[in-house]
Gaussian input, Z-matrix of N, CA and C with variables (Angstrom, degrees):
# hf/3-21g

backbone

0 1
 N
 C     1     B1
 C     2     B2     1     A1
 N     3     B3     2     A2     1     D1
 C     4     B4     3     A3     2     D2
 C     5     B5     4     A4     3     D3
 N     6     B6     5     A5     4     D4
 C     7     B7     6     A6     5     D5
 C     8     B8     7     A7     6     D6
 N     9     B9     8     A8     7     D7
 C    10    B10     9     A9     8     D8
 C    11    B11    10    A10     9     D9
 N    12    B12    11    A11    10    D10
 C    13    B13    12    A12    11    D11
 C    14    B14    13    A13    12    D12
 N    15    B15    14    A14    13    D13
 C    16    B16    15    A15    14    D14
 C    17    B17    16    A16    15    D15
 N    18    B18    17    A17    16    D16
 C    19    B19    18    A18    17    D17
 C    20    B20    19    A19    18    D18
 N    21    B21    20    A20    19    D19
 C    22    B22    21    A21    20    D20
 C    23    B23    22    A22    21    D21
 N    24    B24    23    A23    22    D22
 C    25    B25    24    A24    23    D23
 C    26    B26    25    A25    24    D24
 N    27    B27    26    A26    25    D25
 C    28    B28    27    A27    26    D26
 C    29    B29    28    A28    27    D27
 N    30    B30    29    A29    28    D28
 C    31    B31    30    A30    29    D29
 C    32    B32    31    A31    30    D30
 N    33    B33    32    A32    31    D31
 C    34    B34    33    A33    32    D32
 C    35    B35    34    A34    33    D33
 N    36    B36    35    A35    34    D34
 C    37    B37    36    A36    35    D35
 C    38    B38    37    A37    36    D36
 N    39    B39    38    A38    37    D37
 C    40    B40    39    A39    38    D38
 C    41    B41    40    A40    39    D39
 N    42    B42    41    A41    40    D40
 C    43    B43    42    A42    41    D41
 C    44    B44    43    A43    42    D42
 N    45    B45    44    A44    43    D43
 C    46    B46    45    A45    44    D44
 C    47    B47    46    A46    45    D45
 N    48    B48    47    A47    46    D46
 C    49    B49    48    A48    47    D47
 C    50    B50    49    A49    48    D48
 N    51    B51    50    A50    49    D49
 C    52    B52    51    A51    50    D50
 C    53    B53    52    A52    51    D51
 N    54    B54    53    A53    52    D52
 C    55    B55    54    A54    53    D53
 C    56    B56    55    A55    54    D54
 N    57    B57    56    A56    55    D55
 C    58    B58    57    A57    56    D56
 C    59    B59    58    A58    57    D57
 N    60    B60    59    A59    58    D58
 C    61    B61    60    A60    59    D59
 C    62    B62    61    A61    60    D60
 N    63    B63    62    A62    61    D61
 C    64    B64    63    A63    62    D62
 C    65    B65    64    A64    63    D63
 N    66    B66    65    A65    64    D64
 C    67    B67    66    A66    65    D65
 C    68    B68    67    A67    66    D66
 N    69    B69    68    A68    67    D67
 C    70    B70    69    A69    68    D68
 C    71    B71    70    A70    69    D69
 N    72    B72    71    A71    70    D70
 C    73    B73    72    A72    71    D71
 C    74    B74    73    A73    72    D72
 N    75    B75    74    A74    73    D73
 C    76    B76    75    A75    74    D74
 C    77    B77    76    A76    75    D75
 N    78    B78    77    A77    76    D76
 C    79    B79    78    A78    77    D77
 C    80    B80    79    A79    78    D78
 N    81    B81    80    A80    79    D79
 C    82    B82    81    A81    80    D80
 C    83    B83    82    A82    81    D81
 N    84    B84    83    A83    82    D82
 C    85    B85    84    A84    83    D83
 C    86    B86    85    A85    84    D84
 N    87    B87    86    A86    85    D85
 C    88    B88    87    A87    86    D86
 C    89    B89    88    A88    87    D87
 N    90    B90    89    A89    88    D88
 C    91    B91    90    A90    89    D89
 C    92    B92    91    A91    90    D90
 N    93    B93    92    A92    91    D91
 C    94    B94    93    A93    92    D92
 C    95    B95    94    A94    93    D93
 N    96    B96    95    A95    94    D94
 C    97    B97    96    A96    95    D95
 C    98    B98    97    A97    96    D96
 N    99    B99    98    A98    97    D97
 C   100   B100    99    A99    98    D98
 C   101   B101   100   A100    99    D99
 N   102   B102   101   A101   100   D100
 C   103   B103   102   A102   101   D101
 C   104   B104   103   A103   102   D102
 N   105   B105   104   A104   103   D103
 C   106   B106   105   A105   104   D104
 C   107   B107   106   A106   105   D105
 N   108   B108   107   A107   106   D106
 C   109   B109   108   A108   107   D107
 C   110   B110   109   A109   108   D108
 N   111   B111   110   A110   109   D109
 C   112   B112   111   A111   110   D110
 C   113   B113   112   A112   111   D111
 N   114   B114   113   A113   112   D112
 C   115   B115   114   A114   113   D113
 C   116   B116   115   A115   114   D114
 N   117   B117   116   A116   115   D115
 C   118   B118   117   A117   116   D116
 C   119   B119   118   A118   117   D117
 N   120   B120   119   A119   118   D118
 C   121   B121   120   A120   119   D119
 C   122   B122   121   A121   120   D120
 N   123   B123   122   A122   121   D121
 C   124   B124   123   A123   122   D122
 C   125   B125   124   A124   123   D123
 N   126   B126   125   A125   124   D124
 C   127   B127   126   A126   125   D125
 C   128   B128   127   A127   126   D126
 N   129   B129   128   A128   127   D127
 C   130   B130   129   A129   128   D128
 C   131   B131   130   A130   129   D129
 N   132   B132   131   A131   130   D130
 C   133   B133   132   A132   131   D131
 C   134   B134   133   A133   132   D132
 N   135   B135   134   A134   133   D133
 C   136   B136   135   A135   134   D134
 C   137   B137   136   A136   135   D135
 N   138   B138   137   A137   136   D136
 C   139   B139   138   A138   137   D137
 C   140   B140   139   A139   138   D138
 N   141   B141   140   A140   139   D139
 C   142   B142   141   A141   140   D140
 C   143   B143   142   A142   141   D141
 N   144   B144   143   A143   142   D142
 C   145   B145   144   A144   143   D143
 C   146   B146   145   A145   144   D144
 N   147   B147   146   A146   145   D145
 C   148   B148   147   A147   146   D146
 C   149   B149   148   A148   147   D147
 N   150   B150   149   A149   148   D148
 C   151   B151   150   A150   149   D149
 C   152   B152   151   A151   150   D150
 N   153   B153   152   A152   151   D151
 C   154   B154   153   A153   152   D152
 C   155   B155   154   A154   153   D153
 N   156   B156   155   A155   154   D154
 C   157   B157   156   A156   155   D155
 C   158   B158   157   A157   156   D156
 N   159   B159   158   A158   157   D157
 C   160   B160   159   A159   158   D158
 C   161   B161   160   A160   159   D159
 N   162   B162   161   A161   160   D160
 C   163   B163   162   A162   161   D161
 C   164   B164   163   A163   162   D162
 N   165   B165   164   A164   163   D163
 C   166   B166   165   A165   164   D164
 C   167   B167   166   A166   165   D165
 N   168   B168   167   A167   166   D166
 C   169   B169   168   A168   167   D167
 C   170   B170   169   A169   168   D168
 N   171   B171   170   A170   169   D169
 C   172   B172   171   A171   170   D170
 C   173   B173   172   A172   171   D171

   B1=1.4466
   B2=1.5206
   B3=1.4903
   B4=1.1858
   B5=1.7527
   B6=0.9749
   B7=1.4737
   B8=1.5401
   B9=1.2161
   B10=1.2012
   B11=1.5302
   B12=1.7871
   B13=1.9875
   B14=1.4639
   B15=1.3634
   B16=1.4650
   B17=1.7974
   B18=1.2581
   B19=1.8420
   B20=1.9199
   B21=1.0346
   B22=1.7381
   B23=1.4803
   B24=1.4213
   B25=1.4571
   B26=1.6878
   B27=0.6190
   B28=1.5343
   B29=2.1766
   B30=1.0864
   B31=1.5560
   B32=1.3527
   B33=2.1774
   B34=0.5848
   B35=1.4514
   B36=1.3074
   B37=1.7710
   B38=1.6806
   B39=1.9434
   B40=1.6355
   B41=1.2388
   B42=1.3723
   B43=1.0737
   B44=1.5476
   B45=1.3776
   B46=1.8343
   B47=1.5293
   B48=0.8585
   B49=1.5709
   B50=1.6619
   B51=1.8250
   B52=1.8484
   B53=2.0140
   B54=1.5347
   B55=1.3016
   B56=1.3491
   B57=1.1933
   B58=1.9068
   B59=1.0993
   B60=1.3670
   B61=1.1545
   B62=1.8127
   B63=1.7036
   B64=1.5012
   B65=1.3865
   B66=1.6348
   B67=1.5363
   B68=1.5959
   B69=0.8353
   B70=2.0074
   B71=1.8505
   B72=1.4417
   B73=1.4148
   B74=1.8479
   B75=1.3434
   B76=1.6777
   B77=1.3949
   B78=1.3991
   B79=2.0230
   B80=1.5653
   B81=1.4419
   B82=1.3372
   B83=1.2758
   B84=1.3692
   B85=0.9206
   B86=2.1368
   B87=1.6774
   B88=1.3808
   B89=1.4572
   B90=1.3434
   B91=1.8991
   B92=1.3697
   B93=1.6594
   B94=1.3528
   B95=1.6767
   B96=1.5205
   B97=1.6312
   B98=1.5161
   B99=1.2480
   B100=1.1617
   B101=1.8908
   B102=1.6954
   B103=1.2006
   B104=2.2907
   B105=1.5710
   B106=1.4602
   B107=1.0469
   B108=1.1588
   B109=1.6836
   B110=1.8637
   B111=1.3486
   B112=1.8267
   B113=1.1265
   B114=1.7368
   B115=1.1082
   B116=1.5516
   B117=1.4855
   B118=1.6261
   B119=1.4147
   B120=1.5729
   B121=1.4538
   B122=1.5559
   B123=1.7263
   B124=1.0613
   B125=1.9904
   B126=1.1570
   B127=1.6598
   B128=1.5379
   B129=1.7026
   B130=1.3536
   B131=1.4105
   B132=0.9337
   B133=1.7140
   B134=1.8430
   B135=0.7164
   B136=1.8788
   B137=1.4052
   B138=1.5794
   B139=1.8079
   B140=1.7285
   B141=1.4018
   B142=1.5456
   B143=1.3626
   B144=1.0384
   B145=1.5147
   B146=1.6461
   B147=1.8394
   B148=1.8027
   B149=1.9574
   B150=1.2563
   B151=1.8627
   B152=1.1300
   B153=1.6195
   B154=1.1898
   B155=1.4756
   B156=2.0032
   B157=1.5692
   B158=1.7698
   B159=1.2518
   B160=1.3438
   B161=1.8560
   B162=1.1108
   B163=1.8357
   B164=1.7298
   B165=0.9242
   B166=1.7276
   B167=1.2117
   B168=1.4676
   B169=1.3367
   B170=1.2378
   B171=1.6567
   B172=1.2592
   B173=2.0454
   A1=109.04
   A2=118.08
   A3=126.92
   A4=111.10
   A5=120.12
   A6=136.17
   A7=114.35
   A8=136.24
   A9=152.74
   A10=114.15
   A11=102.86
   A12=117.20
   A13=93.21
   A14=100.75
   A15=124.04
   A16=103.90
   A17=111.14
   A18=115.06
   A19=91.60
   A20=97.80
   A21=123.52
   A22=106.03
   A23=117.56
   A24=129.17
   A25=116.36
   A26=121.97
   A27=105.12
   A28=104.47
   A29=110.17
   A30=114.64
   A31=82.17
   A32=104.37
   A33=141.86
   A34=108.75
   A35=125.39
   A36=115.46
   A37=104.34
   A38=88.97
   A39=103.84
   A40=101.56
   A41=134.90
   A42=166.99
   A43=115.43
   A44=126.30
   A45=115.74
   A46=108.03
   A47=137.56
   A48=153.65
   A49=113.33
   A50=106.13
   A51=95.38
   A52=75.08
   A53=123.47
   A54=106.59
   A55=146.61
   A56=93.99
   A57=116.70
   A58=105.98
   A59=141.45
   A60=130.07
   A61=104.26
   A62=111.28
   A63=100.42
   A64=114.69
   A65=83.85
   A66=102.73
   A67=119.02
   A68=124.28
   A69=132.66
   A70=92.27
   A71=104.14
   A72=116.89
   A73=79.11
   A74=99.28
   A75=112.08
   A76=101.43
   A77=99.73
   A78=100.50
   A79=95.83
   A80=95.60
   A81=118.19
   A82=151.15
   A83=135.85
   A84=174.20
   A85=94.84
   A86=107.96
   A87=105.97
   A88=129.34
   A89=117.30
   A90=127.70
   A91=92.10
   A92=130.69
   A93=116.37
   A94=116.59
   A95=89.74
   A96=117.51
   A97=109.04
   A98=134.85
   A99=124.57
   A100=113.96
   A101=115.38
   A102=105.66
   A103=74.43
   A104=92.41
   A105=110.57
   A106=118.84
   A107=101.53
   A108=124.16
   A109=106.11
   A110=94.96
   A111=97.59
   A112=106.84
   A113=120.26
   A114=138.49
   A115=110.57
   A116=108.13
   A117=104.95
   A118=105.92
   A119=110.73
   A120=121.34
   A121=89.26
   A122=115.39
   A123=121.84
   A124=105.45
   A125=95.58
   A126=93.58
   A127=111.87
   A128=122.54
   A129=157.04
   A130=95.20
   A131=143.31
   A132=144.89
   A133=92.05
   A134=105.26
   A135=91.06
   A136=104.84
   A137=112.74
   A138=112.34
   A139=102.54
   A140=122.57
   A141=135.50
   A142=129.57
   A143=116.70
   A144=113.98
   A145=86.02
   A146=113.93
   A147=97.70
   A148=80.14
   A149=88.37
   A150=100.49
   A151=81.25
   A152=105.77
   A153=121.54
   A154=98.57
   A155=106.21
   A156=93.39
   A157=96.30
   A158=115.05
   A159=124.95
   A160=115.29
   A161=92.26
   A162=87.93
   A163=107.55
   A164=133.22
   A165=159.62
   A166=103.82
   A167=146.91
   A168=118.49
   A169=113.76
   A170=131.62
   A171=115.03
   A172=86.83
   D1=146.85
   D2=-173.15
   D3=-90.91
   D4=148.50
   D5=152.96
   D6=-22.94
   D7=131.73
   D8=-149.40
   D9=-129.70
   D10=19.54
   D11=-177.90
   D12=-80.13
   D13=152.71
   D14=177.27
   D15=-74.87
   D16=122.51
   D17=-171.78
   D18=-121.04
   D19=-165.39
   D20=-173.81
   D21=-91.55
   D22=-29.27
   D23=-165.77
   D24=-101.46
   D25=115.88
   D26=-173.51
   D27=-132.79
   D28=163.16
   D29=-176.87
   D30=-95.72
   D31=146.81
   D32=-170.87
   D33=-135.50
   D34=147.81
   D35=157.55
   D36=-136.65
   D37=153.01
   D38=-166.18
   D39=-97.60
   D40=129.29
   D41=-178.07
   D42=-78.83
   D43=124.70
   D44=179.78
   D45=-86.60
   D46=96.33
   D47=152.63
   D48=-3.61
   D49=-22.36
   D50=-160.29
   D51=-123.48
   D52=-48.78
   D53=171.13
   D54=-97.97
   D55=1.21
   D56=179.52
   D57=92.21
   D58=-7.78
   D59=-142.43
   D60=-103.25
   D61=132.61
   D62=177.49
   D63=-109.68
   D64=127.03
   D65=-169.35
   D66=-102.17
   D67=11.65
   D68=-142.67
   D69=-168.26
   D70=139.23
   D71=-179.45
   D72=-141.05
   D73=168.84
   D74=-160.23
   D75=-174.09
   D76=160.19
   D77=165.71
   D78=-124.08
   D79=147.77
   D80=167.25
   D81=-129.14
   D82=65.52
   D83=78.32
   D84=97.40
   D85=69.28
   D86=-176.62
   D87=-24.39
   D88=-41.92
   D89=-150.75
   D90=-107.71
   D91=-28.36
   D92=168.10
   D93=-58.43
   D94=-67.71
   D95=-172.59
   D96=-78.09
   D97=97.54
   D98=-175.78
   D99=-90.44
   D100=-31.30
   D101=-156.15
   D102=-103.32
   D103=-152.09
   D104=177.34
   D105=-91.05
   D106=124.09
   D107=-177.32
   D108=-63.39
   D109=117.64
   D110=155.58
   D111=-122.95
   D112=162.50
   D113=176.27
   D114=-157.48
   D115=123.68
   D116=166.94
   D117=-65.65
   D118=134.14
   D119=-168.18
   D120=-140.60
   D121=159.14
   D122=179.96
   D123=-99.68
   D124=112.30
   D125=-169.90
   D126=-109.08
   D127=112.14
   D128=-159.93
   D129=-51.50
   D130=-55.48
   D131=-163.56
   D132=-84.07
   D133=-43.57
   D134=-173.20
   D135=-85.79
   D136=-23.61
   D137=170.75
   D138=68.55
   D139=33.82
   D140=147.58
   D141=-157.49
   D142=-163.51
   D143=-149.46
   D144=-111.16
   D145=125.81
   D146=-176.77
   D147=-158.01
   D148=-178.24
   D149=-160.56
   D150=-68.00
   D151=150.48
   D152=149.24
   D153=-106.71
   D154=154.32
   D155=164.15
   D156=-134.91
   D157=170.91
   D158=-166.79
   D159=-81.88
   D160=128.71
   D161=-177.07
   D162=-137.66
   D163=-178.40
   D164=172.82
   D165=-37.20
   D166=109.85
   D167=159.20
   D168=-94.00
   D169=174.21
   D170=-145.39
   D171=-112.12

């Protein structure tokens, strides 16, 4: 197991916009990306391609 120091990068997970459901985990890179990350992602329970937006991973 790795070290548990606070870095620039941290895990993230993408969120489905129409069912809530988070389907997508990601890294995100604090000092680049400052606000919330979206991305059209193809999300399995709705069976199309719809925003993802960035939330908490656990």
């Amino acid at each position: 197991m790795g070290s548990k120091k606070k870095g620039s990068v941290e895990i993230i997970a993408l969120q489905c916009t129409e069912c809530k459901r988070k389907n997508y985990t990601t890294y995100k890179n604090r000092k680049n990306i400052t606000g919330k990350l979206e991305k059209m992602k193809y999300c399995p329970f709705c069976r199309k391609s719809v925003m993802h937006k960035e939330t908490k991973a656990k």
